[in-house]
N, CA, C and O of each residue as an XYZ file, in Angstrom:
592
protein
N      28.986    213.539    126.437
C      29.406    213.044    127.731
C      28.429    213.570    128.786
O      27.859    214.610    128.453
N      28.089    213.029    130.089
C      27.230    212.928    130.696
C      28.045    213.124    132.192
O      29.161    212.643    132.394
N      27.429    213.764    133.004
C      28.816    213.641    134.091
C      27.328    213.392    135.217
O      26.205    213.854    135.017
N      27.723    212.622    136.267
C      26.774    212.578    137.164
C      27.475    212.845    138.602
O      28.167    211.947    139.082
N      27.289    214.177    139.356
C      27.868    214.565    140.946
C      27.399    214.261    141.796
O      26.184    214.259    141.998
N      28.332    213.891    142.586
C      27.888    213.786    144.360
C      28.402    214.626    145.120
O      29.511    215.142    145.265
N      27.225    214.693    145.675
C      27.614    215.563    146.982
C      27.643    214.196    148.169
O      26.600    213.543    148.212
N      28.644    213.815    148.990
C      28.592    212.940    149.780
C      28.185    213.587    151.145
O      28.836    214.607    151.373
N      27.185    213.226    152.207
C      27.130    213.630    153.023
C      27.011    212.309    154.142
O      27.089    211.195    153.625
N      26.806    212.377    155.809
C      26.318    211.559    156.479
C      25.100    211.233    156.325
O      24.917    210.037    156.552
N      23.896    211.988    155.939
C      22.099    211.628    155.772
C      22.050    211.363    154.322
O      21.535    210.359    153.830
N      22.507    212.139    153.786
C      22.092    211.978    152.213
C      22.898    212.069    151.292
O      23.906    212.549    151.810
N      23.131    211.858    149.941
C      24.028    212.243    149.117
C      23.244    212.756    147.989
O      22.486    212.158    147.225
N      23.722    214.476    148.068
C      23.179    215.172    146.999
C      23.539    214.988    145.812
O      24.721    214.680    145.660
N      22.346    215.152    144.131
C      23.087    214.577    143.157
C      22.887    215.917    142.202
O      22.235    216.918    142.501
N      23.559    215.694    141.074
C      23.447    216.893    139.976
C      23.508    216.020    138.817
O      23.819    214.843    139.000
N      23.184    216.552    137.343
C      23.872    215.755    136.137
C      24.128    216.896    135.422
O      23.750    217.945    135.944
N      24.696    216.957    134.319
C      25.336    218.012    133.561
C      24.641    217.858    132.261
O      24.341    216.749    131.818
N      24.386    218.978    131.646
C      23.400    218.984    130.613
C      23.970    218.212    129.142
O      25.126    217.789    129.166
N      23.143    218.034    127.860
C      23.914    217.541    127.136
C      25.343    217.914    126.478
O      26.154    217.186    125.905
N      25.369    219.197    126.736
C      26.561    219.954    125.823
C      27.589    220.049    127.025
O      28.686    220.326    126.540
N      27.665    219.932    128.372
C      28.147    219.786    129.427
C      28.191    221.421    129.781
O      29.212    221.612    130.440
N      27.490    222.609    129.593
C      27.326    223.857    130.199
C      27.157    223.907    131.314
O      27.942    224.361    132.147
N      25.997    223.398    131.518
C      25.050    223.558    132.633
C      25.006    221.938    133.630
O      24.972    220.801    133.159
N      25.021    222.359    135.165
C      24.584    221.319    135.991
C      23.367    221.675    136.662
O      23.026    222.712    137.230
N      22.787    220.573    136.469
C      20.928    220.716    137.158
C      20.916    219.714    138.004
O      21.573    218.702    137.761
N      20.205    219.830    139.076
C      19.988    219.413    140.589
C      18.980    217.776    140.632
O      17.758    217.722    140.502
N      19.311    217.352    140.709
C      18.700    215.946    141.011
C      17.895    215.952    141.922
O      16.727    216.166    141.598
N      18.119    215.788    142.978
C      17.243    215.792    144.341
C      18.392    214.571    145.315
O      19.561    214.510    144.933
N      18.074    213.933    146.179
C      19.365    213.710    147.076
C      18.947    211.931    147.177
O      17.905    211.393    146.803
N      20.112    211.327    147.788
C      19.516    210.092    148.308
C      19.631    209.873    149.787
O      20.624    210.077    150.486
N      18.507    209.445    150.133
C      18.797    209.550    152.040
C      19.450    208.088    151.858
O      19.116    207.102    151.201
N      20.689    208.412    152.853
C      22.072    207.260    153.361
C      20.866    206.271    154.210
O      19.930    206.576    154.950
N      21.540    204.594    153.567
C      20.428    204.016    154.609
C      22.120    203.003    155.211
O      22.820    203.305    156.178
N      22.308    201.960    154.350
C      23.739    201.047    154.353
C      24.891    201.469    153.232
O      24.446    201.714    152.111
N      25.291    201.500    153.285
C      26.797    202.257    152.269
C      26.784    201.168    150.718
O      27.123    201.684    149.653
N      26.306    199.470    150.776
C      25.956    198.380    149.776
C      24.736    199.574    148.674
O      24.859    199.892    147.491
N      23.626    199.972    149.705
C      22.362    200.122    149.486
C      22.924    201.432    148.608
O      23.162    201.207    147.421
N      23.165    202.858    149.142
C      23.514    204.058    148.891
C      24.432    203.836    147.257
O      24.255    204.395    146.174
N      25.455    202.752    147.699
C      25.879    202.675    146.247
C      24.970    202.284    145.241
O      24.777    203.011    144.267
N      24.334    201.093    145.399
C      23.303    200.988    144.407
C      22.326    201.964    143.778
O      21.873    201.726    142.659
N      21.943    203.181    144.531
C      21.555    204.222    144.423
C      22.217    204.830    143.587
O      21.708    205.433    142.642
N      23.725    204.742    143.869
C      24.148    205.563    142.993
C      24.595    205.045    140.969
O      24.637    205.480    139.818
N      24.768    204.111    141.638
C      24.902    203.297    140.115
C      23.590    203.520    139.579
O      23.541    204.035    138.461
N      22.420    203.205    140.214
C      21.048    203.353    139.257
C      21.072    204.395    138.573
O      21.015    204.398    137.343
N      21.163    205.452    139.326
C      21.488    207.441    138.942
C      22.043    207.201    137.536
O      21.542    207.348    136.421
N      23.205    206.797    137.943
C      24.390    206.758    136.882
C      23.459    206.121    135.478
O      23.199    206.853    134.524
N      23.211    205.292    135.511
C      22.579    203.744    134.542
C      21.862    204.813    133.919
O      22.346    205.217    132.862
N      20.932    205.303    134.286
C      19.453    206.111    134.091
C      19.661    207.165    133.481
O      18.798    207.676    132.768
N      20.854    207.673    133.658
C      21.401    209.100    133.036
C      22.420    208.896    132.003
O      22.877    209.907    131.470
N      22.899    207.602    131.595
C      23.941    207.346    130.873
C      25.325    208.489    131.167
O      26.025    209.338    130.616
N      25.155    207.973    132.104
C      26.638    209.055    132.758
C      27.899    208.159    132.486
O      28.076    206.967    132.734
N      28.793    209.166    131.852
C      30.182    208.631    131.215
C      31.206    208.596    132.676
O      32.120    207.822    132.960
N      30.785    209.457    133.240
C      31.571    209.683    134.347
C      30.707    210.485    135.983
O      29.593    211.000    136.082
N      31.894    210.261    137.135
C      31.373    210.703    138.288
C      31.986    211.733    138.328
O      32.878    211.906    137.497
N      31.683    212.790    139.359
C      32.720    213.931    139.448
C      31.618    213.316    141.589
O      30.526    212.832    141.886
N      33.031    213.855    142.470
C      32.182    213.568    143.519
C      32.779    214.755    144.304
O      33.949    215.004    144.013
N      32.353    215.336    145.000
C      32.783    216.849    145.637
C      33.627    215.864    147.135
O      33.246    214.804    147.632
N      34.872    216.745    147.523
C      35.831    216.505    148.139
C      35.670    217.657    149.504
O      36.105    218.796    149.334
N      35.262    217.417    150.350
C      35.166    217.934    151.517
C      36.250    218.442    152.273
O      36.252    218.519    153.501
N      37.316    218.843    151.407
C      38.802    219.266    152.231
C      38.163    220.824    153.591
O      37.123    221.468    153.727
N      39.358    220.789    154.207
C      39.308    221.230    155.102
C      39.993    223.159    154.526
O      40.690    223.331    153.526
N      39.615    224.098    155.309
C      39.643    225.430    154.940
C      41.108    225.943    154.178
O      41.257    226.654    153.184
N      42.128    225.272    155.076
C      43.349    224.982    154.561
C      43.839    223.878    153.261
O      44.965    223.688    152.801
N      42.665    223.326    152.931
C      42.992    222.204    151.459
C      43.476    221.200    151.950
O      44.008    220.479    151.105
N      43.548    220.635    153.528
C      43.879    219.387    154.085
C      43.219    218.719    153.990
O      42.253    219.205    153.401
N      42.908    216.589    154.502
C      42.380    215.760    154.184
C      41.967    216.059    155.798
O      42.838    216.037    156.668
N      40.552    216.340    156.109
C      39.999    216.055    157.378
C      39.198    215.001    157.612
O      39.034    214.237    156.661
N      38.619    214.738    158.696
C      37.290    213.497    158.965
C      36.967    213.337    157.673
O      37.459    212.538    156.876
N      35.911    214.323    157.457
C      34.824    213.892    156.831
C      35.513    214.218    154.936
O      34.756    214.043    153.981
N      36.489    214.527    154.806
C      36.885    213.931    153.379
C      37.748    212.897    153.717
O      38.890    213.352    153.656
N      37.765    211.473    154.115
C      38.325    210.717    154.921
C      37.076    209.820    154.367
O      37.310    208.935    153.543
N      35.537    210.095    154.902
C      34.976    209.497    154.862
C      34.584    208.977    153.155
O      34.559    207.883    152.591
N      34.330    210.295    152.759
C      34.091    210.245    151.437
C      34.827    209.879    150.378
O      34.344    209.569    149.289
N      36.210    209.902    150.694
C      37.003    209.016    150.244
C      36.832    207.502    150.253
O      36.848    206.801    149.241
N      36.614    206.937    151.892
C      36.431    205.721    151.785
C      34.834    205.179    150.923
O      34.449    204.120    150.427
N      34.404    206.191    151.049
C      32.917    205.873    149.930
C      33.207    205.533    148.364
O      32.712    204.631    147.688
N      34.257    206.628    147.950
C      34.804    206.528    146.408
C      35.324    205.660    146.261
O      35.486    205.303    145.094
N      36.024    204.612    147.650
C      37.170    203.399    147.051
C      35.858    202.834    146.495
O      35.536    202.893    145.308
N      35.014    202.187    147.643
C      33.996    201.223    147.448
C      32.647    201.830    146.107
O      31.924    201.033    145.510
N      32.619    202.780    145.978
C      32.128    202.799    144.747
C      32.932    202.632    143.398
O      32.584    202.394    142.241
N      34.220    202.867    144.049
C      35.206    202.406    142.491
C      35.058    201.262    142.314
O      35.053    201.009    141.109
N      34.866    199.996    143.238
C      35.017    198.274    143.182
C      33.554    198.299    142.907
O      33.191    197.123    142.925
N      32.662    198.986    142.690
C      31.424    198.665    142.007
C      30.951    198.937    140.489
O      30.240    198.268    139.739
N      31.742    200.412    140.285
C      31.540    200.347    138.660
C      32.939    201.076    137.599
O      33.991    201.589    137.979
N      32.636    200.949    136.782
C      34.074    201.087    136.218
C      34.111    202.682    135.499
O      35.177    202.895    134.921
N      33.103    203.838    135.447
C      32.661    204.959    135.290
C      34.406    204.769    136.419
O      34.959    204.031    137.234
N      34.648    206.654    135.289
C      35.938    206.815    136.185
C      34.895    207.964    137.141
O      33.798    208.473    136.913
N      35.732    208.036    138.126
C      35.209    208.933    139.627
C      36.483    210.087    139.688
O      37.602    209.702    140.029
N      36.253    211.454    139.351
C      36.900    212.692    139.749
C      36.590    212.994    141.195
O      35.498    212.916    141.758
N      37.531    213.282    141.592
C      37.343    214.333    142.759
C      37.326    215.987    142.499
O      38.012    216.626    141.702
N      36.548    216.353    143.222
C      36.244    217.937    143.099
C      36.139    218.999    144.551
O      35.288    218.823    145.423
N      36.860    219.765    144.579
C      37.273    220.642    145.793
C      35.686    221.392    146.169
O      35.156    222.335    145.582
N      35.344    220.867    146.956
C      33.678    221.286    146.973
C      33.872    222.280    148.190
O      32.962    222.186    149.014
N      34.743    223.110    148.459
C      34.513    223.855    150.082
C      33.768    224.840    149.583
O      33.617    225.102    148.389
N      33.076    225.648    150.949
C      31.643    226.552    150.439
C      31.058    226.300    149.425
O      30.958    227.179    148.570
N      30.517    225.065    149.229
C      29.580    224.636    147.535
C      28.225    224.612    148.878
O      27.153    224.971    148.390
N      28.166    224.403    149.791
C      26.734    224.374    150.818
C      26.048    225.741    151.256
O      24.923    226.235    151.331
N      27.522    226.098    151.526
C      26.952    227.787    151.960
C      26.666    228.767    150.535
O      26.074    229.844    150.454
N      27.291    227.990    149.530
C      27.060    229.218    147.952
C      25.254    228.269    147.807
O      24.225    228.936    147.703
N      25.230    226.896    147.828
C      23.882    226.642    147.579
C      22.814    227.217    148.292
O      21.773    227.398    147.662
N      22.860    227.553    149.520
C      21.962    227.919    150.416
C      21.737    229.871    149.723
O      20.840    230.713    149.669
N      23.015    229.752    149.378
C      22.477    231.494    149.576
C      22.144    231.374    148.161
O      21.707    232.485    147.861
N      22.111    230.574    147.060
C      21.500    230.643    145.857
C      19.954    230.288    146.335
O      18.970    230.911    145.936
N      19.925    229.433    147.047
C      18.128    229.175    147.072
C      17.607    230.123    147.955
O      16.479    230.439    147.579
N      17.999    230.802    149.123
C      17.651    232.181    149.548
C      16.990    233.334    148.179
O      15.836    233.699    147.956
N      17.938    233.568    147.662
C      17.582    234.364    146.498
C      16.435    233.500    145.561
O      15.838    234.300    144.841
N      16.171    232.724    145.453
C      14.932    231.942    144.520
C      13.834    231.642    146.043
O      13.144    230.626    146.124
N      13.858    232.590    147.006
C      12.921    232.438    147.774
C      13.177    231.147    148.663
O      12.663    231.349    149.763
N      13.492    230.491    148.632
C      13.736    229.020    149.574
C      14.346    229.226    150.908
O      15.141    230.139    151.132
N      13.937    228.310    151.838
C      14.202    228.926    153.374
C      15.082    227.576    153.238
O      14.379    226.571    153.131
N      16.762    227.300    153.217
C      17.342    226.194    152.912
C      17.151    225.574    154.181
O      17.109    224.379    153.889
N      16.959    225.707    155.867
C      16.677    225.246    156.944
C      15.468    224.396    156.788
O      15.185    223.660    157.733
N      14.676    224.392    155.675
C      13.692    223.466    155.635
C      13.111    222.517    154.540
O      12.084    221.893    154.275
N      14.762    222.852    153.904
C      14.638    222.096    152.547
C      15.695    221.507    152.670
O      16.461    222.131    151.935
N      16.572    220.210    153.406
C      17.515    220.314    153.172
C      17.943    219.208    152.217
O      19.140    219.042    151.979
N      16.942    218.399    151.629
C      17.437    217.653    150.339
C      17.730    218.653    149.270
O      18.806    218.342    148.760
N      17.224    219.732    148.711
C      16.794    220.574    148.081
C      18.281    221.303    148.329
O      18.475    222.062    147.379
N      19.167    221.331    149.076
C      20.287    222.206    149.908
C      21.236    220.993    149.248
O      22.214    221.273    148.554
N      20.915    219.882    149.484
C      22.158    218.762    149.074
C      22.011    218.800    147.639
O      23.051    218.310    147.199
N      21.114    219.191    146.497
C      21.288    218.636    145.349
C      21.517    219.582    145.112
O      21.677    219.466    143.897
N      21.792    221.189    145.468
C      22.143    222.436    145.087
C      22.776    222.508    145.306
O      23.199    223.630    145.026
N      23.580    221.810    145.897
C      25.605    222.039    146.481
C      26.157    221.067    145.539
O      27.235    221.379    145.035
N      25.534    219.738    145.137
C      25.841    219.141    144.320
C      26.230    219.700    143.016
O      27.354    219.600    142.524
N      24.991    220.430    142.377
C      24.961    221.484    141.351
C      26.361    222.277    141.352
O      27.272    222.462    140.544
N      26.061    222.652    142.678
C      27.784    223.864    142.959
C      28.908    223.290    142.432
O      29.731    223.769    141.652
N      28.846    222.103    142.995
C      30.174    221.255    142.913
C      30.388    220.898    141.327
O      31.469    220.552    140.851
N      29.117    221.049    140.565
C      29.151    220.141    139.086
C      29.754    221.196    138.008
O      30.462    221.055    137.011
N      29.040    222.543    138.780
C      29.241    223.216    138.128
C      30.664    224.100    137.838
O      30.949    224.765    136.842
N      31.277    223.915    138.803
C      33.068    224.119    139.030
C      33.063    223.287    138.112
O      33.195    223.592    136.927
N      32.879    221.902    138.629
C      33.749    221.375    137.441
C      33.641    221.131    136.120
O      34.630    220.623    135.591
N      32.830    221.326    135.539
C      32.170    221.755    134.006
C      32.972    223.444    133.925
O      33.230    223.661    132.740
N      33.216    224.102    134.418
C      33.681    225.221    133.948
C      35.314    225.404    134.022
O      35.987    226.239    133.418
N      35.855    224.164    135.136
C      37.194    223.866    134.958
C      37.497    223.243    133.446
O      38.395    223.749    132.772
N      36.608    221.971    132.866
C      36.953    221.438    131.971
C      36.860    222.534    130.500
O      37.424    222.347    129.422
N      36.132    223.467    130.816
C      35.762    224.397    129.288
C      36.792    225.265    129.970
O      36.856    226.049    129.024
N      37.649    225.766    130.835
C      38.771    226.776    130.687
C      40.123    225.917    130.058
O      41.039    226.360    129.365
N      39.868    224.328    130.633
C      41.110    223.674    129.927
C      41.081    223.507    129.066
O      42.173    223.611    128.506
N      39.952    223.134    128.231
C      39.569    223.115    126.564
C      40.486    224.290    126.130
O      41.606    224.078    125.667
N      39.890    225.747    126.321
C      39.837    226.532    125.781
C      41.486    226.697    125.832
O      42.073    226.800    124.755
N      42.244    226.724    127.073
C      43.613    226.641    127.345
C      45.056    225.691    126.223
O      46.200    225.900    125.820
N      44.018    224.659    126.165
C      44.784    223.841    124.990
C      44.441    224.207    123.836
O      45.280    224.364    122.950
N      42.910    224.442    123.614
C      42.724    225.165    122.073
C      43.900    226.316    121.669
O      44.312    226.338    120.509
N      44.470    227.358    122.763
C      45.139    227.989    122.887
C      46.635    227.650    122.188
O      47.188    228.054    121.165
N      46.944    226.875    123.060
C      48.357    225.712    123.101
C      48.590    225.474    121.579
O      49.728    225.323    121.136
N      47.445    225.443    120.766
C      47.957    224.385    119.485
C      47.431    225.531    118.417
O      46.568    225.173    117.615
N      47.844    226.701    118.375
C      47.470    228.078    117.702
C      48.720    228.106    117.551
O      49.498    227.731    118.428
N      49.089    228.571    116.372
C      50.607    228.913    115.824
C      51.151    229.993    115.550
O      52.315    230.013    115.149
């Protein structure tokens, strides 16, 4: 299985894909937002190119876990990418996945103020990577479950 993330933003949408064994998420690079038609197509290509089974798309909730603006927006992005391809689309609780990316590329030397595609596909990563490590604690949780 193949998982392909978004990071949804207003300029760009950062991407990640998840390695073959689904461990690891590695950083794509971003797509600059031009028309929301266009951006999707972008994203389906991603998808096509990577044989991605699925989306995981990071959820912009608010500090409290509420639905604010801008996961509002990204929501309305997920309807209209749902009426484009039939890949199921997860949502993923992405809060501080920007500020954990930035201070990961700090430490690998990167000034994230001047990289900021480089900032979107590393939050993406953030976001991929929660959720690849949610799905191997539930594995492991049900492997659990069916021990006698």
């Amino acid at each position: 299985m193949t998982i392909l993330c978004l990071d949804v933003g207003d300029r760009r949408i950062g991407l990640a894909v998840s390695d073959p064994s689904n461990l690891l998420a590695i950083p794509l690079g971003a797509i600059r937002r031009t028309r929301r038609e266009s951006d999707i197509d972008a994203v389906i290509r991603h998808a096509t190119e990577r044989n991605a089974d699925r989306l995981a798309v990071g959820m912009p909730l608010s500090l409290n876990g509420r639905v604010g603006p801008q996961a509002r927006k990204v929501n309305s992005f997920i309807q209209a990418l749902g009426r484009r391809t039939s890949l199921p689309i997860h949502r993923v609780d992405e809060r501080f996945s920007t500020a954990e990316a930035e201070r990961r590329l700090r430490q690998a030397g990167v000034e994230p103020s001047r990289e900021r595609e480089r900032v979107d596909a590393a939050a993406a990563a953030v976001i991929l990577q929660e959720y690849l490590d949610g799905l191997k604690a539930a594995e492991r949780a049900e492997q659990g479950s069916q021990q006698p």
